[in-house]
VEXTI-693663 format. One record per residue (C-alpha): residue in three letters; z, x, y. Coordinates in steps of 0.25 Angstrom, whole numbers, plus 2048, in hexadecimal, padded with zeros to 3 digits. Layout:
BEGIN
alaZXY ...
//
This chain:
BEGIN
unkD8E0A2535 unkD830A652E unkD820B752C unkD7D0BD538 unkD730C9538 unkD740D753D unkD6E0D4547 unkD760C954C unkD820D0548 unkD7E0DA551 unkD7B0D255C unkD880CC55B unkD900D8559 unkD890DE566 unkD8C0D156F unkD9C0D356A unkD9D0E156D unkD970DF579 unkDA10D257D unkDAC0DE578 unkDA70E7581 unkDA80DD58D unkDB60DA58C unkDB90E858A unkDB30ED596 unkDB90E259D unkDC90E6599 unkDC60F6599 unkDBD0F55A6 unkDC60ED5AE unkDD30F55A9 unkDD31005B6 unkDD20F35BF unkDE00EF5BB unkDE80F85C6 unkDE00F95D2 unkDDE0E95D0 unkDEC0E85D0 unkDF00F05DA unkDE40E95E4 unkDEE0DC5DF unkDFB0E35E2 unkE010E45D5 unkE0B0EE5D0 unkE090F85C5 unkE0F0F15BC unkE080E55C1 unkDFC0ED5BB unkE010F05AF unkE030E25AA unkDF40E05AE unkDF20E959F unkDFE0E559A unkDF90D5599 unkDED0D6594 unkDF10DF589 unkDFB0D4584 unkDF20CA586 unkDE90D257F unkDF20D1573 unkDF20C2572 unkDE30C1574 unkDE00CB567 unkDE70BE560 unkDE40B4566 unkDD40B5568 unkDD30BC55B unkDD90AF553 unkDD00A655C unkDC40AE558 unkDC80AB548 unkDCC09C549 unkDBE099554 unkDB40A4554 unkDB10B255B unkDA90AE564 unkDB20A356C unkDBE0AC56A unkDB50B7573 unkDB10AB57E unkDBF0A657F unkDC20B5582 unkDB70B758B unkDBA0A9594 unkDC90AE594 unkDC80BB599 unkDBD0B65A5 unkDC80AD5AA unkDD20BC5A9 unkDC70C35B2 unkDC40B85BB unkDD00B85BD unkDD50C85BE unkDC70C65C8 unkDCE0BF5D1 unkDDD0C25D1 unkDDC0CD5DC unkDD80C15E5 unkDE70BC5E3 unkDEF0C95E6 unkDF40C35F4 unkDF90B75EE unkE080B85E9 unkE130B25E4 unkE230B15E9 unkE280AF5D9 unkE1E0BB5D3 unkE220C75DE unkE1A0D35DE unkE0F0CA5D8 unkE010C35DD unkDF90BA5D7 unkDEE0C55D5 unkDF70CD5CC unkDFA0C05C6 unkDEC0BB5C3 unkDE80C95BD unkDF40CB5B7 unkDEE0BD5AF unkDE10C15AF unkDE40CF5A6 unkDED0C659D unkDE10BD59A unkDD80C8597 unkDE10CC58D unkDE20BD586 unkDD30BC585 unkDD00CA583 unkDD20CD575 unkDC30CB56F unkDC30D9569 unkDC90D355A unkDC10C855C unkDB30CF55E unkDB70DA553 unkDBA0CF54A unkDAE0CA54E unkDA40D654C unkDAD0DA53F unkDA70CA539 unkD9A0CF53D unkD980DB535 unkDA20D8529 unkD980DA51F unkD940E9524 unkDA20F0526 unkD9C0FD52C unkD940F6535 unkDA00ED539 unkDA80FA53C unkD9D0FF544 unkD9B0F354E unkDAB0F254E unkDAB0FF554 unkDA10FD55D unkDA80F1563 unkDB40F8563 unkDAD10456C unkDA60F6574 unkDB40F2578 unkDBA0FE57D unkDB2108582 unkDA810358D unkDB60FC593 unkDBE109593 unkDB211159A unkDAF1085A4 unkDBD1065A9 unkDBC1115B3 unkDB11075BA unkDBA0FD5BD unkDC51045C0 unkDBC10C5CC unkDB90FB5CF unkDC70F65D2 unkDCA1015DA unkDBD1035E4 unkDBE0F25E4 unkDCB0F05ED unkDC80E05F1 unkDC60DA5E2 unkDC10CC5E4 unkDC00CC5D9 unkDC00DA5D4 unkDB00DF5D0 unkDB60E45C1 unkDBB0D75BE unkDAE0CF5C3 unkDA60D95B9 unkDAD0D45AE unkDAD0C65B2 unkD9E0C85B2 unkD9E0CE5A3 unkDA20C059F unkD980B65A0 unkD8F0C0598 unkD980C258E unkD9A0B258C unkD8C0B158A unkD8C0BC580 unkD970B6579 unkD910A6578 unkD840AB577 unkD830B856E unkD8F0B9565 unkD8D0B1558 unkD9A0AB550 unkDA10B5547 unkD9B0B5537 unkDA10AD52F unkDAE0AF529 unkDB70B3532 unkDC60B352D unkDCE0A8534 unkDC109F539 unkDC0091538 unkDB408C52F unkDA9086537 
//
């Protein structure tokens, strides 16, 4: 790939913080909506608590997984197979409170609406992990200018945490003032932050510099 210019590099490092900040907002923002989701579905505390508890492990084996897709293929597919994953998770997190009435003899104290979020959560840990693979990606970027690459990496960093974190509040005031969730409003915001961001991805992110540890030759 032939050496991009500070104004591409830019531009690219813009449209990857901004793909960051979306996926972070949509796991910080959506965090409150866990217990008054559950409890509208019927589920115990403990029901609840594996809601976090699934998508943190599968956040693990994400980190790993998607982070060695991104060496062997590229950066930018590693981000769309993410981002096509975790649409099917919050489809289907949208729609499980629409099952909370259909149970099972062999799972007691269970329905299939706990059942599908349960899922749900679990796969927005398994395609969630595209933190490594954007740094990775804004560190390629701006490997000739060390300090400038520190800069942007800390600006990513503030991207994915912050905006999340402060708007929480917001959706937690949703999911409780929303008692029929069909499916819930929260949810459908994020679902609606995905096609943008696909478009982003196809259409504005160029392939990582040349030279990346692990890649195949093209």
């Amino acid at each position: 790939m032939a050496q991009m210019s500070s104004q591409q590099a830019n531009f690219a490092f813009a449209t990857a913080m901004f793909i960051s900040f979306i996926d972070q907002l949509g796991m910080n923002f959506l965090q409150p909506c866990n217990v008054p989701l559950g409890k509208l579905m019927r589920a115990s505390n403990q029901q609840i608590a594996y809601f976090g508890l699934v998508r943190g492990l599968m956040l693990l084996v994400s980190t790993v997984w998607l982070s060695r897709c991104s060496d062997l293929t590229s950066r930018r597919l590693a981000v769309i197979v993410s981002m096509a994953g975790s649409a099917w998770a919050y489809i289907t997190m949208a729609m499980a409170a629409s099952y909370k009435d259909i149970v099972f003899d062999t799972f007691p104290g269970t329905n299939a609406g706990i059942m599908m979020y349960t899922f749900g959560r679990a796969l927005t840990g398994f395609f969630g992990g595209t933190s490594p693979v954007l740094r990775a990606f804004v560190v390629e970027l701006y490997l000739g200018n060390p300090v400038l690459q520190k800069q942007k990496l800390v600006m990513l960093q503030v991207a994915q945490q912050s905006v999340g974190l402060a708007l929480a509040p917001v959706a937690g005031s949703i999911a409780r003032l929303d008692r029929q969730v069909r499916p819930h409003p929260a949810l459908l915001d994020r679902l609606r932050r995905r096609p943008l961001r696909a478009v982003l991805v196809h259409m504005l992110l160029p392939e990582e510099p040349a030279g990346r540890c692990g890649a195949k030759p093209r």
